[in-house]
C-alpha positions as CSV (number, residue, x, y, z in Angstrom):
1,X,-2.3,2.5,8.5
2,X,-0.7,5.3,9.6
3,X,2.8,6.7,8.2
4,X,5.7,6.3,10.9
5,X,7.1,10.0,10.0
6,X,3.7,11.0,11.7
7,X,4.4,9.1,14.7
8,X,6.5,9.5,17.8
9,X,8.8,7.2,18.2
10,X,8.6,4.1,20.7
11,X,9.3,5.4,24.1
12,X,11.2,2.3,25.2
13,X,11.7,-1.6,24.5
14,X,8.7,-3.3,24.0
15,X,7.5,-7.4,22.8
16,X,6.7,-7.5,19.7
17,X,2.9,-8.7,19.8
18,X,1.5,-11.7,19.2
19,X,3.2,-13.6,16.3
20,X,1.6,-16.2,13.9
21,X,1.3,-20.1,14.0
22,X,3.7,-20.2,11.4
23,X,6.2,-18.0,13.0
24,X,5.9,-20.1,16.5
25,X,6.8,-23.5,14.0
26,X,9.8,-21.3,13.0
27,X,11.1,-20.9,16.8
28,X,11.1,-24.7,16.8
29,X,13.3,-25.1,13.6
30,X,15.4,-22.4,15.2
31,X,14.7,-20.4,12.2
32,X,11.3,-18.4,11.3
33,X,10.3,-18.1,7.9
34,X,10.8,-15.2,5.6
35,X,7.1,-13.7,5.6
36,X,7.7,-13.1,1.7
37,X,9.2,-16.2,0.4
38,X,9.0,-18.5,3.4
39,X,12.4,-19.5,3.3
40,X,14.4,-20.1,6.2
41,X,17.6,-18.7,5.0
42,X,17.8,-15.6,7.6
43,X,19.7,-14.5,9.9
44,X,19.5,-11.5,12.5
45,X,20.7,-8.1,11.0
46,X,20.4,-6.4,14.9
47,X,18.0,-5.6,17.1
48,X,16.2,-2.8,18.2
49,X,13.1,-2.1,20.7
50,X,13.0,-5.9,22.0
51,X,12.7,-7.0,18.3
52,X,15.3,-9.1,16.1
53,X,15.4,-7.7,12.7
54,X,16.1,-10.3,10.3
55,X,17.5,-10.9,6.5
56,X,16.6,-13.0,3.9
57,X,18.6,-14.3,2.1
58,X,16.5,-15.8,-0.5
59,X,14.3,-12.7,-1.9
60,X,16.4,-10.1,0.2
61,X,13.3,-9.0,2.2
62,X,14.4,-7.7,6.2
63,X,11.4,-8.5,8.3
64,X,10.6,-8.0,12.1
65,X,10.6,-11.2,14.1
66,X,8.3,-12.3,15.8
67,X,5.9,-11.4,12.9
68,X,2.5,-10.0,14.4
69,X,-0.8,-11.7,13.5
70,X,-2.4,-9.8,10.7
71,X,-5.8,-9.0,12.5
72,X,-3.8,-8.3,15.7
73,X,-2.0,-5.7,13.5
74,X,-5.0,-4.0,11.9
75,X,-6.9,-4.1,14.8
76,X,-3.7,-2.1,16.7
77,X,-3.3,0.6,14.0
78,X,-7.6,1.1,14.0
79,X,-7.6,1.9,18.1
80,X,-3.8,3.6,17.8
81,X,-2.5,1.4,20.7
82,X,0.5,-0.4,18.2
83,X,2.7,-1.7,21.3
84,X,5.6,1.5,21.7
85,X,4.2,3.5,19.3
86,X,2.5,6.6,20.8
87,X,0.3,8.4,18.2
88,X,0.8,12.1,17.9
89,X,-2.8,14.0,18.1
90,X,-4.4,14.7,14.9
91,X,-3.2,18.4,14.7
92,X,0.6,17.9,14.4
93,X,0.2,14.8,12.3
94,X,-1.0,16.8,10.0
95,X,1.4,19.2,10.2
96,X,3.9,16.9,10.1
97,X,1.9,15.9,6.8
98,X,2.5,19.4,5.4
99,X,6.0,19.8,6.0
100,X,7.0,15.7,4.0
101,X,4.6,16.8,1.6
102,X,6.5,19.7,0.6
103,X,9.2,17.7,-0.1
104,X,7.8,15.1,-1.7
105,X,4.7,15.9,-3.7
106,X,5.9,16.9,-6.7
107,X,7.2,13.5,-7.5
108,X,3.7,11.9,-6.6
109,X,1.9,15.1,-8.9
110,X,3.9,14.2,-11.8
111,X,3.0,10.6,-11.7
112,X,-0.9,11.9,-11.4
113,X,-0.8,13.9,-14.6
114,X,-3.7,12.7,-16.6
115,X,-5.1,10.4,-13.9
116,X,-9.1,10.4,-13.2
117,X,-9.2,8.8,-10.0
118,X,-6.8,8.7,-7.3
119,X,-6.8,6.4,-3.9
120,X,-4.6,7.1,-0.6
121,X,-4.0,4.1,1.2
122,X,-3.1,4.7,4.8
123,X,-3.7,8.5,4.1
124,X,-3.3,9.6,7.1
125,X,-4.8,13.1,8.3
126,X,-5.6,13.9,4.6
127,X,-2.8,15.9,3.5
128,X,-2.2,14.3,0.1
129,X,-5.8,13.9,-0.4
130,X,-6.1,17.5,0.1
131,X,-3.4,19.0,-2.5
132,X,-4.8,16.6,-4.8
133,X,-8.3,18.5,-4.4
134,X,-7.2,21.2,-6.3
135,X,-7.0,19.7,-9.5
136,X,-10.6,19.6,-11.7
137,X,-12.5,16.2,-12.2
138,X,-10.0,14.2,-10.0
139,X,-11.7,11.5,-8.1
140,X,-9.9,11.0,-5.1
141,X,-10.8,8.5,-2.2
142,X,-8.2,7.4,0.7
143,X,-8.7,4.4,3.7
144,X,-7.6,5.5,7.3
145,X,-8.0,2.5,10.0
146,X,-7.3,5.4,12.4
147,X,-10.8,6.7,13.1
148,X,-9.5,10.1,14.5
149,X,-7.6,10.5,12.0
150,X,-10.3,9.4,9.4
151,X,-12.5,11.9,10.8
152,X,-10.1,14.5,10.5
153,X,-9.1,13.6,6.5
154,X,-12.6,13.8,6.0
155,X,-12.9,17.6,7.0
156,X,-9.3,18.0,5.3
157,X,-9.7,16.8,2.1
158,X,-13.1,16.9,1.8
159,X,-13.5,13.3,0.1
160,X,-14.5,9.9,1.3
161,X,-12.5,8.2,3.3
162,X,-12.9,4.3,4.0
163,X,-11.9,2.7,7.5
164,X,-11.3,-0.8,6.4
165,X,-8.3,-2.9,6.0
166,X,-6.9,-2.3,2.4
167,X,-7.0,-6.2,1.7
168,X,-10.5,-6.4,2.6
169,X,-11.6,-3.0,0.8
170,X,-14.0,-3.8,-1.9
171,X,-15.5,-1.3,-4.7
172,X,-16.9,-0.8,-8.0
173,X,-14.5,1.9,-9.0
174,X,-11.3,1.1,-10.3
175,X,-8.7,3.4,-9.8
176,X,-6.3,4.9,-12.1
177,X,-3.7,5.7,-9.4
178,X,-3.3,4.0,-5.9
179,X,-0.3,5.3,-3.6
180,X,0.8,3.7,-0.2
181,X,3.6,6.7,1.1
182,X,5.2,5.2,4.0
183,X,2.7,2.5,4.1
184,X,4.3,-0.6,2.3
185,X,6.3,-1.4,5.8
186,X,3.6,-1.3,7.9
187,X,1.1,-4.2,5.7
188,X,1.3,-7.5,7.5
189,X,0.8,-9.7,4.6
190,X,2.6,-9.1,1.0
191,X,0.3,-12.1,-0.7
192,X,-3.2,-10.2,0.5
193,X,-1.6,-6.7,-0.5
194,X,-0.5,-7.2,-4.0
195,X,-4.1,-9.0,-4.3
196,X,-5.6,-5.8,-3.1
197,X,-3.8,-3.9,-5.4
198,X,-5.1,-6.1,-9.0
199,X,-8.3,-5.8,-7.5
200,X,-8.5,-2.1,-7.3
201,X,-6.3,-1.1,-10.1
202,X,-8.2,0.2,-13.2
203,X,-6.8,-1.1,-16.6
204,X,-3.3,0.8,-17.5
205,X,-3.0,1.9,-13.6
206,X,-0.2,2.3,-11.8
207,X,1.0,1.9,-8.0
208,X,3.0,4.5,-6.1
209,X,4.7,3.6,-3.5
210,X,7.4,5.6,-1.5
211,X,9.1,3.0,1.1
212,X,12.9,2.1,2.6
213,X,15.6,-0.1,0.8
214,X,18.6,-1.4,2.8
215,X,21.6,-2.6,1.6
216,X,22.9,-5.8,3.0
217,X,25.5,-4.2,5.5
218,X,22.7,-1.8,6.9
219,X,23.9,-0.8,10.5
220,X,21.8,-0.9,13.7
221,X,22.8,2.7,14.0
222,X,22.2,4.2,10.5
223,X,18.5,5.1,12.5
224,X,18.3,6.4,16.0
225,X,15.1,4.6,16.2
226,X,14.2,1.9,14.1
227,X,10.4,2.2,14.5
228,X,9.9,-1.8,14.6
229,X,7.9,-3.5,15.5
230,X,5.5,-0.7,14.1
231,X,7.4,-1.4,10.6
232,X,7.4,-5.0,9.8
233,X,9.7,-4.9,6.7
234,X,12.1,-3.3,4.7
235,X,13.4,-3.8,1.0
236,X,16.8,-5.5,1.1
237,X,19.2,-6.2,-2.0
238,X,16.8,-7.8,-5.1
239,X,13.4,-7.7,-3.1
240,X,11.8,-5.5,-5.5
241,X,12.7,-7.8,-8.6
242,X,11.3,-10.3,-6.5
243,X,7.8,-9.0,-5.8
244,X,7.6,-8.3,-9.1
245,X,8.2,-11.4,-10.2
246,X,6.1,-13.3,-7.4
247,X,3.1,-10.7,-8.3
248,X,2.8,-10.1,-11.8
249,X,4.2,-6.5,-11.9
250,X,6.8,-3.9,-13.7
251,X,9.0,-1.3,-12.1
252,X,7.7,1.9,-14.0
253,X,9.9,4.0,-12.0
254,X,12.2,4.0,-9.6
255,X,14.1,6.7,-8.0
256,X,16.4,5.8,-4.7
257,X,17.7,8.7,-2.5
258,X,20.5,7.9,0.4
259,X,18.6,8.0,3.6
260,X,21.6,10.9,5.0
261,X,20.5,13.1,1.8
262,X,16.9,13.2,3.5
263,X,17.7,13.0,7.3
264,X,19.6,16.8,7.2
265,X,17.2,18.8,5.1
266,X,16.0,21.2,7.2
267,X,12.4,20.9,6.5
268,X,12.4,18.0,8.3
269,X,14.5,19.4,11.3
270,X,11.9,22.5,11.7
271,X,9.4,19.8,12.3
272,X,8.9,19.4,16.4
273,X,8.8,16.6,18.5
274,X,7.9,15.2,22.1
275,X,11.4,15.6,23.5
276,X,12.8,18.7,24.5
277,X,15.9,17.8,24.6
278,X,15.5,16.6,20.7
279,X,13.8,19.7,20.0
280,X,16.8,21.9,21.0
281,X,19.5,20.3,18.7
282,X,16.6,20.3,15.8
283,X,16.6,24.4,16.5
284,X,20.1,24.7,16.8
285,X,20.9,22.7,13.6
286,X,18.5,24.6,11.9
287,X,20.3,28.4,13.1
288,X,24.0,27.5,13.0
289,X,24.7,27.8,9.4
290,X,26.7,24.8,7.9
291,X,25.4,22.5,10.9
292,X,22.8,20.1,8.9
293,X,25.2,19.9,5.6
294,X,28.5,19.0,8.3
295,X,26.3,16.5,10.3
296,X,25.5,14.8,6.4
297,X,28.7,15.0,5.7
298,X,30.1,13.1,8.8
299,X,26.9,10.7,8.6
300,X,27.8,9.9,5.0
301,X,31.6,9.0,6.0
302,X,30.5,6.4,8.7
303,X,27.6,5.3,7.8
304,X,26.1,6.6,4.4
305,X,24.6,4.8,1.5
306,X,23.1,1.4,3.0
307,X,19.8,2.9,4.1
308,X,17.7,4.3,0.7
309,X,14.4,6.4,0.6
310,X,12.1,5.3,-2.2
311,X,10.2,6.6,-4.9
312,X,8.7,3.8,-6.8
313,X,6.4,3.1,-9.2
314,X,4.8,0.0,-10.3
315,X,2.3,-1.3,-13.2
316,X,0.7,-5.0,-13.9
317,X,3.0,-6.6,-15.7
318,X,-0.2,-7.5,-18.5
319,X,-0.9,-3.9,-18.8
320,X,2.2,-2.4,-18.9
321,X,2.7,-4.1,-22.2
C-alpha cells in the first residue's frame, strides 16, 4: 500500500490486470460500472499505460478500467510486482519520504495536536511514523503490505507495523487519528475501506487523508505519467460530498492546492530518479534561477487548475455532532 510519489514510474504500456466479474458484465453492456456508485453513466476521460480512465457521471468518481480484483491488488502491492510499477529500493523511498514530508507534515502535525494514538495506513518506509515518534505518550502503529518496506519502518520508526490488508485489519485499540497519504487511490474497494475506517476509529476520531481531485476537463497531459493502473481512482467534481453521504461522514477540513503549485517546488525537483536524462532537467531547473517559477507559470496558462492536491479531513458524521 505503497505511496506512488515513492515509486518509479511505469516503464511502458502495460494490461491492466485481472478485472472483476462485475467489470467483465460491464464489457457486455458496453459500459462498466462506476466502482463507487455502480452506475453506468461513464465515459473515457483518456488513456494512459494501456488503461482507459473513465468518469462518472453520477458521483463524479474517475476510475481505472478494467478494475483489478481486490485480492489480485493486495496480493500485487504485498510482493511489489503491481504490473508497470517498478518499486524503488527501500533506501531512496525513504528518502523520497523525507523530502514530501518536509512539505507536508505540518499540515498532518496540526491535525495530531492532542491525539493519543495515531495509525499510518500504507506507511510506507516509516517516515511519518518516525516524526511522529518525537512527541511524548503518542501511540503510533502503521500497516505496510510491502514486507521490505515493513521491515524497514520497523527499524525507522521504531513502532509496530502490521502487514495485513487495511479492510481486514482487526484490533482492540481504537485510534484517535488514522491517515492514508497518497493511499486513498491505490484501495480497490471504497465499500470495505470506509468499513475499515468506523471500525478502527476511536469515538471523536478523525481521518486524514491527502489524495488527487480532478476537475471534469482534466487533460491526459496535465501528468507526464498517470501512474494507473497502480492508482485506481481519483476524486472528480462532487465525489467527496458523495462518500460522505454514502458513508456516514463530515468534511472537517479541506484544503485543495493546484497540482502546478506542487509540481515546481523545488524540493520535489532535488529528489532523483531512475532516468538520467530526467535527472538532468530536475538539476538544471533547480540551478537556473527563475526556471521552476517560469515552467509553473507556462504550465498554469495551458493547463493549470483541473488537477488538485488534497489535504482532507474527515469525521463520523454521529460523532462530529
Amino acid at each position: 500500500m505503497a505511496a506512488p510519489h515513492l515509486m518509479a514510474r511505469p516503464k511502458g504500456p502495460v494490461e491492466c490486470g485481472r478485472v472483476t466479474k462485475r467489470a467483465r458484465r460491464g464489457d457486455l453492456w458496453g459500459v462498466p460500472p462506476c466502482p463507487l456508485c455502480q452506475g453506468r453513466d461513464n465515459a473515457k476521460a483518456f488513456r494512459d499505460n494501456g488503461c482507459e480512465l473513465r468518469a462518472c457521471g453520477n458521483c463524479g468518481l474517475f476510475f481505472v478500467h478494467p478494475y483489478p480484483l481486490h485480492e489480485a491488488r493486495h496480493d500485487e502491492v504485498a510482493t511489489g510486482e503491481v504490473p508497470g510499477i517498478d518499486l524503488l529500493d527501500c533506501e531512496r523511498r525513504y528518502a523520497g519520504e523525507r523530502l514530501y514530508y518536509d512539505r507536508h507534515f505540518a499540515l498532518i502535525a496540526e491535525e495530531c495536536e492532542g491525539v493519543g494514538s495515531f495509525l499510518d495506513v500504507g506507511c510506507g518506509t516509516g517516515q511519518l511514523l518516525e516524526r511522529l515518534g518525537r512527541r511524548d505518550g503518542l501511540y503510533r502503529m502503521g500497516i505496510e503490505l510491502n514486507a521490505r518496506a515493513a521491515s524497514f519502518a520497523r527499524r525507522a520508526a521504531g513502532c509496530e507495523i502490521a502487514e495485513v490488508p487495511f479492510e481486514a485489519f482487526e484490533t482492540q485499540r481504537k485510534f484517535d487519528a488514522i491517515a492514508l497519504i497518497n493511499v486513498f487511490s491505490h484501495i480497490p474497494s471504497l465499500d470495505r475501506l470506509f468499513e475499515a475506517l468506523r471500525n478502527a476509529l476511536a469515538p471523536k476520531g478523525k481521518v486524514i487523508l491527502r489524495t488527487s481531485e480532478m476537475s471534469g476537463d482534466v487533460s491526459r497531459w496535465n501528468q507526464l505519467h498517470w501512474g494507473i493502473p497502480d492508482d485506481l481512482h481519483f476524486l472528480g467534481p462532487g465525489t467527496l460530498d458523495f462518500l460522505c453521504k454514502r458513508y456516514a461522514f463530515e468534511v472537517r477540513r479541506h484544503v485543495r492546492v493546484a497540482y502546478e503549485d506542487e509540481l515546481f517546488l523545488r524540493s520535489r525537483w532535488q529528489q532523483m530518479g531512475r532516468r538520467m536524462a530526467i535527472n538532468l532537467v530536475k538539476r538544471a531547473g533547480v540551478r537556473v534561477p527563475g526556471a521552476l517559477e517560469a515552467a509553473r507559470l507556462m504550465y498554469r496558462a495551458a493547463l493549470g487548475q483541473r488537477l488538485f492536491v488534497s489535504f482532507i479531513v474527515l469525521a463520523p458524521v454521529e460523532e462530529a455532532k
